[in-house]
Each structure stands twice: as structure tokens, then as C-alpha cells.
VODOGU-635002 format. One record per residue (C-alpha): residue number from 1; residue in three letters; x, y, z. Coordinates in pm, 1 decimal. Each point is the difference from the previous one (the first is absolute). Layout:
PT	pos	code	c1	c2	c3
PT	NUM	ala	X	Y	Z;
...
end
This chain:
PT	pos	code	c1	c2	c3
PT	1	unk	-3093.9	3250.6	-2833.8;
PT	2	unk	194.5	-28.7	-332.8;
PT	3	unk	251.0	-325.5	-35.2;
PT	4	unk	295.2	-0.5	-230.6;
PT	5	unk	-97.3	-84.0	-368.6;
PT	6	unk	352.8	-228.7	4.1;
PT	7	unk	-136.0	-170.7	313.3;
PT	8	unk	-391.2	-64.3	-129.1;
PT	9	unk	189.6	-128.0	-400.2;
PT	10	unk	209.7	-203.2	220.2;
PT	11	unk	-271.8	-160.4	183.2;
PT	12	unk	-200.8	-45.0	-345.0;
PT	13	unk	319.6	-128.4	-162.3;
PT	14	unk	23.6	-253.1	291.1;
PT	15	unk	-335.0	-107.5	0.6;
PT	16	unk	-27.4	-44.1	-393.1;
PT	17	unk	316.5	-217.6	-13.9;
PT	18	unk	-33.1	-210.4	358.5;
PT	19	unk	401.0	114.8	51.9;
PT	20	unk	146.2	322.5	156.0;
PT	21	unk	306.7	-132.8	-191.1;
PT	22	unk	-205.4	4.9	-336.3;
PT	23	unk	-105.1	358.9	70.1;
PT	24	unk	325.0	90.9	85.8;
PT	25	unk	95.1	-79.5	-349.1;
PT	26	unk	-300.3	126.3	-203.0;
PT	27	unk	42.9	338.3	210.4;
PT	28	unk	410.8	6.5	-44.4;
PT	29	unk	6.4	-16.6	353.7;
PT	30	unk	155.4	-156.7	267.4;
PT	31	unk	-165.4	-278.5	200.2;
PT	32	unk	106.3	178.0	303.4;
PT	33	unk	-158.6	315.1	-101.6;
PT	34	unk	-341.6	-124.2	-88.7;
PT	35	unk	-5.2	-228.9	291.2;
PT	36	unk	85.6	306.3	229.4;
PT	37	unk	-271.4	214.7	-224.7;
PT	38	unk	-260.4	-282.3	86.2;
PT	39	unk	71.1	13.3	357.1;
PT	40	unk	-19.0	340.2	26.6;
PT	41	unk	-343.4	37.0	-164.0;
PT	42	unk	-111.8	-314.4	255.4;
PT	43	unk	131.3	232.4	292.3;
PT	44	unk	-196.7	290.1	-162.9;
PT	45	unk	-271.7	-180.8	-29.2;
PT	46	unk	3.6	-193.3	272.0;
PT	47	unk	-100.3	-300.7	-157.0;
PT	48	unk	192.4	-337.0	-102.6;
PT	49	unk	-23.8	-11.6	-414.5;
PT	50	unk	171.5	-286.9	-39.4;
PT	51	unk	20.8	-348.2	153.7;
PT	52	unk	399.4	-40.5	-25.3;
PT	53	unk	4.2	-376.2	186.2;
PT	54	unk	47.0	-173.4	-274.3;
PT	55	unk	267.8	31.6	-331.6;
PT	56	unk	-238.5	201.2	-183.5;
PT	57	unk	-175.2	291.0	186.8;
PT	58	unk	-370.9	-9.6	-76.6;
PT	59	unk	-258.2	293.4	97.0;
PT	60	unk	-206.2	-41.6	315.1;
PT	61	unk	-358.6	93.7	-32.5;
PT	62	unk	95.8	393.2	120.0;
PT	63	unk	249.9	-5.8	-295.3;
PT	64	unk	-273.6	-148.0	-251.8;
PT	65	unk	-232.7	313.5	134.4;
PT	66	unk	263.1	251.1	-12.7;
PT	67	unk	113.1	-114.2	-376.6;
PT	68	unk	-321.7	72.9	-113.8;
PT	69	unk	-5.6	330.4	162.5;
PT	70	unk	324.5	88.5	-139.0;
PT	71	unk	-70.8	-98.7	-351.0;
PT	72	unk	-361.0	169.4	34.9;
PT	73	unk	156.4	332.7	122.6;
PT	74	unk	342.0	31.2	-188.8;
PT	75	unk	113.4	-4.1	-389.9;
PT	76	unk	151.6	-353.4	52.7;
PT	77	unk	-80.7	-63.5	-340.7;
PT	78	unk	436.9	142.9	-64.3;
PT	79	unk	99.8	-302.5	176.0;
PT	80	unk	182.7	-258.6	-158.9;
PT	81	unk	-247.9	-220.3	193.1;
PT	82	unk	-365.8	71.7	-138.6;
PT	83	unk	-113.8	-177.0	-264.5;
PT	84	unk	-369.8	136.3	43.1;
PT	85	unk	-56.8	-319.3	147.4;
PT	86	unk	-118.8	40.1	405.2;
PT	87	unk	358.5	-114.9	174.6;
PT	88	unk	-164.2	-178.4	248.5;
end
């Protein structure tokens, strides 16, 4: 199954700057639309990425697997969020 590239740069976006707020911004984005984008690839998934139960949404141990599977299997490296550094 193929996933949206907005949806998996969202969820890379997210993860690199702790925010769905701050990817919003880096993306030119909504906060809506990434948040709904993030959702959606959960719901595709069927997974929960992200633990949202506190101010700052931080990745549950199936989104720290899945990151590294997304920036293993995609050209992530055009995201405003790579640095060549691992994000997690």
C-alpha cells in the first residue's frame, strides 16, 4: 500500500520538531491539515504514531519504528526537517 508523500513529510515534520503546529509552519500548512494528514496515515496504518496526552505530541514506540521505515524507504532528505542527523 502506498501513503500520501504530504501525509509521511507531515509525520517526519512532526516528529523532527515535537509540534504539529511547528510542522504546520515549516510545511506552509495548516495545523488542521497536518493533524488530519497524521490521523489519516494512523487510520491507514492502523497504528497510534503519536502519544497526543500531553502539550507536545511525542512518538510512541510504533511511530519511532515507522519513522525509520519512512526515512529508510523515501527521499526525505527534501524535507525541511533532515539535517542528516537520525530524527529520532
Amino acid at each position: 500500500m502506498h501513503y500520501s508523500p504530504e501525509a509521511l513529510t507531515a509525520f517526519v515534520e512532526a516528529a523532527a520538531s515535537g509540534s504539529f503546529s511547528a510542522a504546520a509552519r515549516r510545511m506552509r500548512k495548516s495545523q488542521s491539515t497536518i493533524s488530519t494528514a497524521i490521523s489519516n496515515l494512523e487510520t491507514d496504518l492502523g497504528l497510534t504514531l503519536f502519544d497526543r496526552s500531553t502539550r507536545q505530541p511525542t512518538l510512541t514506540a510504533q511511530g519511532e519504528q515507522v519513522l525509520g521505515y519512512v526515512m529508510l524507504s523515501t527521499d526525505i532528505t527534501d524535507t525541511p526537517a533532515y539535517s542528516g542527523k537520525p530524527v529520532v
